[in-house]
BAKEMAR-909140 format. One record per residue (C-alpha): residue in three letters; x, z, y. Coordinates in steps of 0.1 Angstrom, whole numbers, plus 5000, padded with zeros to 4 digits. Example, Ala and Ser with C-alpha at 12.3 -4.5 7.8 and 13.67 -1.06 7.14 Angstrom:
! BAKEMAR-909140
ALA512350784955
SER513750714989
END
This chain:
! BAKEMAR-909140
UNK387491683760
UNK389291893731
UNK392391663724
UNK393691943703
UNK391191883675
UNK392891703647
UNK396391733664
UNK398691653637
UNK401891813621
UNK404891643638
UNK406691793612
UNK404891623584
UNK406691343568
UNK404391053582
UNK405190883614
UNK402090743621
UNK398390933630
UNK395290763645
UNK392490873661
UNK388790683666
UNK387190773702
UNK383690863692
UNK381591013717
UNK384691073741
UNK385891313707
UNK388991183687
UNK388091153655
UNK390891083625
UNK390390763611
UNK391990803572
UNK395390693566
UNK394390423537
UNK392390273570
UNK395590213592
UNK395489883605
UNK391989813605
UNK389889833644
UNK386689823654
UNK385889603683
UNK383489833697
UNK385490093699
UNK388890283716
UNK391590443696
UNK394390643701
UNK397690573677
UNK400290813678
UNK403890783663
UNK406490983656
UNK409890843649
UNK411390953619
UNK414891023634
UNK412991253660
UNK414591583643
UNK417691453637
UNK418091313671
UNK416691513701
UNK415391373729
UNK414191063711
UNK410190983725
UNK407291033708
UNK405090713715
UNK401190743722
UNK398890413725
UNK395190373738
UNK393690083722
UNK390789923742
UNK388389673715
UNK387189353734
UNK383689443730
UNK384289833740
UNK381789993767
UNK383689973805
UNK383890353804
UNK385890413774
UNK388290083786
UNK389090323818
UNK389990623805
UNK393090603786
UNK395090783815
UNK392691143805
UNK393091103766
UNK396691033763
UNK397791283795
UNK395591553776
UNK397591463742
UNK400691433756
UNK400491793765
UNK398891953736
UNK401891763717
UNK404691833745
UNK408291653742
UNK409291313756
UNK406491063754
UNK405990733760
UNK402090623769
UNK401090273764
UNK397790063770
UNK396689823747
UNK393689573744
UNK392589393713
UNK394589053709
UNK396989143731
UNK398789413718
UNK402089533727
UNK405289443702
UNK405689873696
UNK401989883685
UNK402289533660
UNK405089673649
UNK403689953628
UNK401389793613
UNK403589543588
UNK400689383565
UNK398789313596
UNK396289413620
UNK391789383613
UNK389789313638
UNK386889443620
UNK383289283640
UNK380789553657
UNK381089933659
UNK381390193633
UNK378690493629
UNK379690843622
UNK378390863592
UNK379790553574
UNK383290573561
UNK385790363583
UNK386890203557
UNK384990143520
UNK387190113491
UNK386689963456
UNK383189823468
UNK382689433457
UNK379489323474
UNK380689193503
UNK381188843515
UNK383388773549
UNK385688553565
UNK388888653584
UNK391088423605
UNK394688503601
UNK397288413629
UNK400488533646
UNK404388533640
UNK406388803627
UNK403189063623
UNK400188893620
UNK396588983628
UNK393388933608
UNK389788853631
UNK386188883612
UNK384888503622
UNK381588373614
UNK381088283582
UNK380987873588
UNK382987593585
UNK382387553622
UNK385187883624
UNK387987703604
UNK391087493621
UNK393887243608
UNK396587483616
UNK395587813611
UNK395088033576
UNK391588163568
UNK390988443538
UNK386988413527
UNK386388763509
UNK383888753481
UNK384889103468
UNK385789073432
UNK387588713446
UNK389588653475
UNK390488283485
UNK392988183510
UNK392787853523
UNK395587733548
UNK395187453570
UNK396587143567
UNK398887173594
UNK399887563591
UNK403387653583
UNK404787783557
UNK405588123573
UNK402188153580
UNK400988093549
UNK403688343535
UNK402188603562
UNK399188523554
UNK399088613516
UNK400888883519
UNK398289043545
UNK395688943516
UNK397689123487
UNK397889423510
UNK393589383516
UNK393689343481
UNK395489683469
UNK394289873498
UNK390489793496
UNK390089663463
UNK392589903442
UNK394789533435
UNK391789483408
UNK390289143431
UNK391688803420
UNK393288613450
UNK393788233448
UNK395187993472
UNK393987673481
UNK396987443495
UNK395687153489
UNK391587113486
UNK392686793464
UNK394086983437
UNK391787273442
UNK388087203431
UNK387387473416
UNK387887693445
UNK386187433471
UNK383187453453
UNK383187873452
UNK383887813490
UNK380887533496
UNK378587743475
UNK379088063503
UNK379687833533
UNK378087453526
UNK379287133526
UNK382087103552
UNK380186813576
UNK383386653597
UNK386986643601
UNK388587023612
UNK389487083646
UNK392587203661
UNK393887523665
UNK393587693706
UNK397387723713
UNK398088083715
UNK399188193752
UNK402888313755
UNK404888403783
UNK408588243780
UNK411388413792
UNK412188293823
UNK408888443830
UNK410088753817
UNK412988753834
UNK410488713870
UNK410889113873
UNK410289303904
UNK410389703914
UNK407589933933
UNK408090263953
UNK404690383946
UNK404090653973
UNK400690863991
UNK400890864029
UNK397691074043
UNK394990934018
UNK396690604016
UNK398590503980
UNK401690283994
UNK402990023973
UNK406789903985
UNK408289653969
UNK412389793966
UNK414189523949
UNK414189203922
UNK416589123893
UNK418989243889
UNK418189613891
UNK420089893891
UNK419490233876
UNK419790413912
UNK416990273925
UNK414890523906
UNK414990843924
UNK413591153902
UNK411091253930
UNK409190923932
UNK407190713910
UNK407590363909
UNK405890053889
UNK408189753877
UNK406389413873
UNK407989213846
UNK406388823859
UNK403089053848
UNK403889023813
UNK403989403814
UNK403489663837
UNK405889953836
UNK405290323854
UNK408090513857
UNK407790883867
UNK410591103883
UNK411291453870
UNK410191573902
UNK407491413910
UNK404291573915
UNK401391633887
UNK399191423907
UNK401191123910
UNK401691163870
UNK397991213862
UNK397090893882
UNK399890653863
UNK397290453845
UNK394890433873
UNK397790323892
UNK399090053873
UNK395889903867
UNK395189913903
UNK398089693905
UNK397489443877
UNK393989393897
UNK394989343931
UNK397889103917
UNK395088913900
UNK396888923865
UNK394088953831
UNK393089283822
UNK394789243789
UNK398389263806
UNK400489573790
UNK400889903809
UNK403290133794
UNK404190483812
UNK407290673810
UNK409290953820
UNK412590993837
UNK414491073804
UNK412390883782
UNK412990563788
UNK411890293760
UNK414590033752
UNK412789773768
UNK412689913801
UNK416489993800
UNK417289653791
UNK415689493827
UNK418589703844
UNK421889603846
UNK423289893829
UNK421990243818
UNK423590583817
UNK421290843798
UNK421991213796
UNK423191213767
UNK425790983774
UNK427191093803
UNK430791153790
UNK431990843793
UNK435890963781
UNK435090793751
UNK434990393750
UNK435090163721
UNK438690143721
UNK439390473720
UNK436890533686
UNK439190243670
UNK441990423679
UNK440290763664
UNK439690583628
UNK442290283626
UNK443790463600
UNK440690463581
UNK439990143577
UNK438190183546
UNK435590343564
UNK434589983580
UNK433489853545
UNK431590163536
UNK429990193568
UNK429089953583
UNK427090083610
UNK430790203618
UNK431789903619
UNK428689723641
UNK429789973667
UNK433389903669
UNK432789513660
UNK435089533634
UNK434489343601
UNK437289473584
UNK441089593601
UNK442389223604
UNK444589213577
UNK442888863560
UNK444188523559
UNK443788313591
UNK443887973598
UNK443887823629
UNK443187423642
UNK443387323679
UNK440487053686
UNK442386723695
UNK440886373707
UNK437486523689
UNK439686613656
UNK440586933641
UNK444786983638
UNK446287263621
UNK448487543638
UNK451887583632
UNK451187973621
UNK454388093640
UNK452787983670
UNK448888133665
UNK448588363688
UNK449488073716
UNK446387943730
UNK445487703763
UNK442887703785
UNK442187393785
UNK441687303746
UNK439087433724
UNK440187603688
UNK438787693653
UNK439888023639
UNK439088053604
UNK439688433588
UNK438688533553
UNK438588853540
UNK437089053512
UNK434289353509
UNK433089483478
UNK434989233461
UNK433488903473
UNK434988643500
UNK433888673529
UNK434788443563
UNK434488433597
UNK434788133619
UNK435388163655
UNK434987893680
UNK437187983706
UNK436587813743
UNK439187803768
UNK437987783804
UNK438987473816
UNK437987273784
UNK435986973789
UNK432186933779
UNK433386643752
UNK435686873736
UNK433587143736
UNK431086983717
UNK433886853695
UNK434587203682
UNK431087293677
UNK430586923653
UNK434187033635
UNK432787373631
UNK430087183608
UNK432186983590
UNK434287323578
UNK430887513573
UNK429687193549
UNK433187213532
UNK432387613528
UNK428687513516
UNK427187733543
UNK428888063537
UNK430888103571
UNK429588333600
UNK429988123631
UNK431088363666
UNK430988203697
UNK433788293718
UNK434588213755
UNK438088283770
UNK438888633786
UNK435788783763
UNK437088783731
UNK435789053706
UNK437889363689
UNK438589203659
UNK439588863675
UNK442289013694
UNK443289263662
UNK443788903643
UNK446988863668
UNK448189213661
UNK448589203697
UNK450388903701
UNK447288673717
UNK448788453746
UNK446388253771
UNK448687963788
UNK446687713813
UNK447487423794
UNK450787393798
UNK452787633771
UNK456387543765
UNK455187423726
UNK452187183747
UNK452086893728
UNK450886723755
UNK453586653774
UNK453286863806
UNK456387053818
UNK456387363824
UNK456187523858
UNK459087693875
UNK457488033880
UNK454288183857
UNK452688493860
UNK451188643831
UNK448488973829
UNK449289203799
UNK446089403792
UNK445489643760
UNK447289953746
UNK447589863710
UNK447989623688
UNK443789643683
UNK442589523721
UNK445889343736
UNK445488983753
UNK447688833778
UNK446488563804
UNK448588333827
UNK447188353863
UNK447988213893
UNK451788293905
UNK450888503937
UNK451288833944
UNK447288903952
UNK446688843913
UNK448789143907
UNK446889493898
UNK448289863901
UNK446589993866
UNK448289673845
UNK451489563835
UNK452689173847
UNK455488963835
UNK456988683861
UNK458788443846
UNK460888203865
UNK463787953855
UNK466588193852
UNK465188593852
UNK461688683836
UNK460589033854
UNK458189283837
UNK456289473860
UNK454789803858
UNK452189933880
UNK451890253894
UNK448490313871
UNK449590163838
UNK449990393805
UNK452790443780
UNK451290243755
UNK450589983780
UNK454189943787
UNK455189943747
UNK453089653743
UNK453689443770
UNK457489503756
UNK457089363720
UNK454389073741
UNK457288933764
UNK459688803730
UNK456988553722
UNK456688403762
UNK459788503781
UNK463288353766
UNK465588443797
UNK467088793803
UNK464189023813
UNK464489283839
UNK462189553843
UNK460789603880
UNK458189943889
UNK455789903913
UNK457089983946
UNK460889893943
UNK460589493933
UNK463989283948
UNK463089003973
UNK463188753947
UNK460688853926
UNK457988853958
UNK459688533969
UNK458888343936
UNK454988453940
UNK455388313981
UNK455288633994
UNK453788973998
UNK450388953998
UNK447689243994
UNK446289303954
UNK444089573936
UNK445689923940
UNK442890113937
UNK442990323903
UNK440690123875
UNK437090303871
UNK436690423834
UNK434790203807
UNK431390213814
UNK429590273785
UNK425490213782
UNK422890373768
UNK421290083752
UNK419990013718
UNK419989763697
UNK416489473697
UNK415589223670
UNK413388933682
UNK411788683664
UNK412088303682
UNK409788013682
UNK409387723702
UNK406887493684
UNK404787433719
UNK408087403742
UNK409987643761
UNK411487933738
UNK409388213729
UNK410788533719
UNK408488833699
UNK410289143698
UNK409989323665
UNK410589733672
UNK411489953645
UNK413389703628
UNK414489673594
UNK415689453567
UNK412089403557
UNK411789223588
UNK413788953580
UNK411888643561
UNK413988313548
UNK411288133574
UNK412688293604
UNK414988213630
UNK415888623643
UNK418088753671
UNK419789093674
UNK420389193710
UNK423489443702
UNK424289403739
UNK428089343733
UNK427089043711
UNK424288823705
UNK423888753664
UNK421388493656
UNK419988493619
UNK418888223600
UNK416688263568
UNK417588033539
UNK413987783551
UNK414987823587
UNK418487593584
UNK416887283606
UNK417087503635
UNK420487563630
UNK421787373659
UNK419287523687
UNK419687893675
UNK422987893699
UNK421387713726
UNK418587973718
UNK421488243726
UNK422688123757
UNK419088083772
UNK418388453761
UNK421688543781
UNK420688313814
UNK417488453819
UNK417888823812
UNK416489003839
UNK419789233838
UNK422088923847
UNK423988933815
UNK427388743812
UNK427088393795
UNK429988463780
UNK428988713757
UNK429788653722
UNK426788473697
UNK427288483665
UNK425188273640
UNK424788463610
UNK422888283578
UNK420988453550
UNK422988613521
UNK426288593543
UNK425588833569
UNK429289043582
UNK428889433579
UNK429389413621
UNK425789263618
UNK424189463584
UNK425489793603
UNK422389743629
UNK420189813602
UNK419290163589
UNK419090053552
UNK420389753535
UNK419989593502
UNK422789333494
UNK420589253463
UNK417089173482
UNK417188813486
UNK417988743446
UNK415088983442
UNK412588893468
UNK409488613454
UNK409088323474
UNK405688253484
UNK405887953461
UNK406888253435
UNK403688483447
UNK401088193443
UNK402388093412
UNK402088413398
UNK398788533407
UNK396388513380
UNK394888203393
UNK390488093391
UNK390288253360
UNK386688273366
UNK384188043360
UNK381987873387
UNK379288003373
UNK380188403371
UNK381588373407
UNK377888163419
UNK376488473400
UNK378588693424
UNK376788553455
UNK373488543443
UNK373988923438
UNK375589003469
UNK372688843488
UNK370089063468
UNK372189333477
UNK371589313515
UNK367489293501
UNK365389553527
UNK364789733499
UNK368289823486
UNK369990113504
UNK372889893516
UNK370689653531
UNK371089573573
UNK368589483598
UNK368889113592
UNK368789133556
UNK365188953553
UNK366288753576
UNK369488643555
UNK367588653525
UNK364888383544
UNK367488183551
UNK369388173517
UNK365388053504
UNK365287813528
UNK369087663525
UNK368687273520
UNK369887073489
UNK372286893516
UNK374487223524
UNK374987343488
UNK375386993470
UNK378686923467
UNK378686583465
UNK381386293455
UNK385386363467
UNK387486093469
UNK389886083438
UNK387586313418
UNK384386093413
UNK380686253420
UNK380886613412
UNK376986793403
UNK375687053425
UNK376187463414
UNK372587493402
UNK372187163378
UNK373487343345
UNK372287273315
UNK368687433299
UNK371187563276
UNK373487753294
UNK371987823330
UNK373587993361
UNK372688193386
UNK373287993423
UNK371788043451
UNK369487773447
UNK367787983419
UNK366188223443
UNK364387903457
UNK361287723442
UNK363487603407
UNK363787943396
UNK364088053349
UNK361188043331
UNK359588363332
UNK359588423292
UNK363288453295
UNK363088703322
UNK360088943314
UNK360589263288
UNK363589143281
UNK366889383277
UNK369989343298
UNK371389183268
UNK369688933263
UNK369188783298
UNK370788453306
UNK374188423313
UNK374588553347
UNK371588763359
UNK371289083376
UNK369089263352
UNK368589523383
UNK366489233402
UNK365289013374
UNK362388953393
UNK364288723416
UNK365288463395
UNK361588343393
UNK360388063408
UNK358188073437
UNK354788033420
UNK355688233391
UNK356288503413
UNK353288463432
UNK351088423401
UNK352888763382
UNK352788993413
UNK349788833436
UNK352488833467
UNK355088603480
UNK358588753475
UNK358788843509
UNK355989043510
UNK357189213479
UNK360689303493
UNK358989413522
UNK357389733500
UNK359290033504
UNK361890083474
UNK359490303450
UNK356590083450
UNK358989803447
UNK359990013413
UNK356790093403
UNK355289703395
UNK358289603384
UNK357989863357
UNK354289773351
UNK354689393351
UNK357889403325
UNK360889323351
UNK362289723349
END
């Protein structure tokens, strides 16, 4: 097997090569091809991330794709082609296995028009795929969410459904009719797969129409019933797609795969949630997400053997588990790692990130004095989650007896855990108003008033007509820029501040934890007033009714101490003393009850994760949440029909397009089920952030490599795109002409023709009057069938290949010009009638097309038909 044949140049500026397996040989299929599969056959798709120069390290990915109707021994041998490439190219690689239908979210995702399922095989000597060519009639059944697919059905009304969208291609004409019940995302996805058909196979020069509605579209439902029939019978519905949900996904379990003697042992080490240090570099080991996917992971150190038998391996294991041969195998190496694999562990340290000196905070506290930065780069400012440096306007209402009341502002910073509050804080970036809205949750707030701040967060969004981005925070997790609002100054009580307006005294003695080191990341929480809540690395303040004391511990900064100084003025109105860890007077331990044991140990530093950033698409139309990860995101991926979320691990953002606004309230609940059934036990009270179309923060924009702030205003709805195609500008008659022609074309005696071509041809004789008639709609009164024109102007259907054909004066020695309207004058001969034919030639058409090509010639040039 010579893998190296056709290898291609990784430094070239295309990220995407495929090969066709043809005779166990890989074969480049041509790049205006991509997207387009033979069932019959393997492939092997290669890409090449563009950011692979700039950043090392980053894996090459390398896919086997296995057609449904592939022979068993090219569906087996993935493991040899992609081990053999994977060499010949070198570098980090990651090796999937794919099979048709069933593809993996990497694969779909480079193919953004679409995948073809194209029917049969393809020969060596036929191009894979023909452009500019017009005689051609097929239908394609289009389905899927984000990146939709394209299957070659039968050509039948028998093949069409209520909900899906179905493109019939008549070559110079392409019609796409959408079902009844489709959405209108689909039907957006749709069309823009059959513009991309269009411009890629046609040159853009084929007219595509649309039919919506058959009602309103006549013209086109009789172009469609002259190729298919009369549609007999209501449509059927659609086969419900099968998708795993995510608390499937989130089923996940890890193999020790191992060879004792000639035995291959398979030990199951552990379930969810995993840990990076199970993987040990001298083993192998295969993790079962709920058999959504099957994932090989090979050490550094483990043997060549163990690597060359990864595929044979896994699919070992799908069979003895008794999960379909379609399920998703993907193999990697230690250090290669794809960003779905990292994400089912709890957390992940790569190489390259071992330094773990510095954390979030301490890049804020690198460019706070560049705040500018955060406006002009926003990728700078998705990784710090800072929108801007908090200097905006903020205004803040405390959620009372299911009403919003405004904050005195000298007391904003004072918060209880037991209420629920809106914080409101606008701001400007490249000149326009922007706003935030957080809905802030203190832990021991009730379920009514919880759901009171979400309904008040409406009514303020409605007053703002839709322009605020809405963060959901939960007490004790509140993001950068929340706490940079306070300057500091944020102050958690448990429901019972001295300014409660609810009537509670206060207690004798509080204990409050002072965490941060600037003004940027400082919050301080009351906790329980005992001595085992205290910590050596923080800084404590004790107040009690005559003496507050501020305690240092032994592990606590500088600039922890500084802050908790200018903190204790807003909480502590007694003289302060300040007590060091070790040396506290008996009254301070007897106001917490006593000595008691707390955390002395040194705190471990930040630990920071190697993880990257993963756009999903979510649906639910058939029940439980589905979510479709999109890889190799971009703004292009974002459609006003969609309802997106961004996994930026620190934060959840959930995107709504401008069409997708009815699922506004479920897009949080969305959020928090993502978060309860991640496989890496992820903390529900991570902040979500609901983000809508046109208003989206730079903290969210800075995820994306590109971004156009002007692509909505100049993006066509698909409203837009069907009202500005050209529309049936042809007439029934030329299109009728069309089809008679195409089915001449696929005549034995024309070079194109295929081995059922009589046998079409027979049956296109033989069609009866009932499947072509297209007979009385209601609304639009009995319509006449293709054929009945008048003796003035006739056209070419297909009924004029039966025994109605044109009177033989107007056909015979007569020049392409003047030939009725809509004859082929390469095959005048067929517009005859039956016995004209017979009584001209002295054979039956049949027989005549059965001649071999030259004879075929010759008595048509002898009888006046040339």
């Amino acid at each position: 097997m010579d893998t190296r044949r056709g290898l291609p140049d990784i430094e070239s500026h295309r990220d995407l090569h495929i090969w066709i397996i043809e005779n166990l040989q890989m074969v480049p299929v041509p790049e205006p091809a991509y997207g387009n599969f033979f069932e019959k056959h393997c492939y092997v798709v290669l890409h090449v991330p563009q950011s692979l120069k700039a950043t090392p390290g980053v894996p090459k990915d390398l896919h086997y794709w296995v057609g449904k109707m592939a022979a068993p021994g090219a569906q087996g041998a993935p493991g040899s082609f992609l081990q053999h490439l994977k060499e010949a190219l070198g570098g980090a690689t990651v090796q999937h296995r794919e099979v048709q239908g069933h593809e993996s979210a990497c694969f779909r995702s480079y193919f953004r028009s679409g995948i073809i399922y194209r029917k049969g095989g393809l020969a060596s000597a036929l191009k894979h795929v023909e452009t500019n060519v017009y005689n051609i009639q097929r239908l394609l059944r289009i389905r899927g969410g984000k990146h939709v697919s394209a299957t070659e059905v039968e050509l039948s009304w028998h093949s069409f459904n209520n909900s899906d969208v179905f493109l019939l291609d008549l070559g110079r004409m392409m019609i796409q009719w959408n079902g009844p019940k489709a959405s209108a995302a689909r039907k957006a996805r749709g069309l823009f797969l059959t513009h991309s058909l269009r411009d890629r196979e046609r040159g853009g020069r084929a007219q595509v129409s649309v039919v919506d509605d058959e009602a309103e579209a006549t013209d086109l439902m009789e172009i469609m019933e002259a190729v298919l029939g009369r549609r007999v019978g209501s449509l059927h519905a659609a086969m419900p797609s099968k998708r795993m949900n995510q608390l499937q996904k989130a089923n996940v379990h890890l193999y020790q795969v191992c060879q004792k003697s000639k035995d291959l042992v398979v030990q199951e080490l552990s379930t969810c949630p995993l840990t990076q240090d199970l993987l040990q570099e001298e083993n192998c080991y295969i993790l079962d997400q709920g058999g959504f996917k099957i994932y090989v992971w090979q050490g550094r150190r483990a043997s060549l053997q163990e690597r060359g038998a990864a595929f044979r391996r896994a699919l070992n294991f799908i069979q003895a588990k008794g999960y379909p041969s379609y399920t998703s195998v993907e193999v990697m190496d230690d250090g290669a790692e794809s960003a779905g694999f990292k994400q089912l562990f709890r957390s992940w340290s790569g190489q390259q990130r071992k330094n773990k000196n510095l954390s979030g905070m301490g890049k804020l506290l690198q460019v706070k004095l560049d705040v500018g930065k955060l406006h002009s780069q926003p990728e700078l400012a998705a990784q710090l989650r800072m929108v801007d440096d908090a200097s905006g306007s903020v205004q803040i209402w405390c959620i009372q007896d299911s009403h919003r009341q405004p904050v005195d502002p000298k007391r904003h910073g004072q918060l209880c855990a037991d209420s629920c509050y809106l914080v409101l804080y606008t701001y400007r970036r490249m000149g326009f108003v922007q706003h935030v809205l957080y809905l802030w949750q203190g832990l021991q707030a009730t379920a009514h008033e919880i759901s009171a701040l979400r309904g008040n967060a409406e009514e303020l969004d409605l007053w703002y007509r839709g322009a605020l981005v809405q963060e959901h925070v939960t007490m004790g997790s509140e993001p950068p820029h929340f706490l940079a609002i306070f300057q500091g100054q944020l102050v958690i009580f448990q429901g019972h501040p001295r300014h409660s307006r609810k009537g509670q005294p206060a207690p004798a003695v509080s204990l409050f934890h002072i965490q941060g080191t600037d003004s940027y990341n400082t919050r301080t929480m009351e906790v329980p007033a005992r001595a085992s809540a205290l910590n050596s690395s923080d800084v404590f303040l004790l107040v009690t009714a005559n003496l507050c004391y501020l305690w240092f511990g032994k592990g606590c900064s500088g600039d922890q101490r500084e802050m908790a100084r200018t903190v204790v003025t807003i909480i502590c109105r007694e003289d302060m003393e300040i007590v060091l860890e070790g040396q506290e007077p008996p009254n301070f331990w007897e106001a917490l009850g006593g000595r008691a044991p707390y955390r002395s140990n040194k705190r471990p530093p930040e630990d920071v994760c190697d993880f990257q950033p993963r756009l999903f698409e979510c649906s639910c139309q058939a029940g439980p949440l589905v979510l479709t990860e999109v890889v190799f995101f971009s703004q292009e991926d974002l459609d006003k029909y969609d309802v997106m979320l961004l996994d930026a691990w620190q934060e959840i953002f959930l995107w709504l397009g401008a069409a997708a606004s009815e699922w506004k309230q479920e897009a949080v609940a969305w959020g928090q089920e993502y978060l309860k059934t991640h496989p890496a036990g992820r903390s529900l009270a991570t902040p979500i952030v609901l983000v809508k179309q046109g208003h989206e923060p730079p903290t969210f924009i800075g995820w994306f490599c590109t971004w156009d702030p002007y692509k909505w205003s100049n993006t066509q709805s698909y409203e837009e795109v069907v009202a500005g195609d050209p529309g049936a500008v042809s007439t029934i008659s030329e299109i009728t002409a069309e089809i008679v022609n195409f089915r001449l074309s696929r005549w034995p005696g024309n070079d194109r023709a295929g081995p059922l071509a009589l046998r079409a041809l027979k049956s296109s004789e033989d069609i009866s009057e009932s499947e072509l008639e297209l007979g009385p709609r209601a609304g639009t009164g009995s319509r006449s069938t293709v054929s009945s024109a008048s003796s003035s102007s006739y056209q070419s259907s297909p009924q004029s290949l039966g025994s109605g054909g044109l009177p033989r004066e107007q056909l015979r020695h007569q020049a392409a010009e003047d030939l009725p309207e809509g004859v082929d004058p390469a095959h005048k001969e067929a517009y005859l009638s039956d016995s004209d034919f017979q009584d001209i030639f002295g054979k039956s058409k049949e027989e005549f097309y059965s001649m071999a090509k030259w004879r075929q010639q010759q008595e048509k040039q002898q009888l006046g038909f040339f």
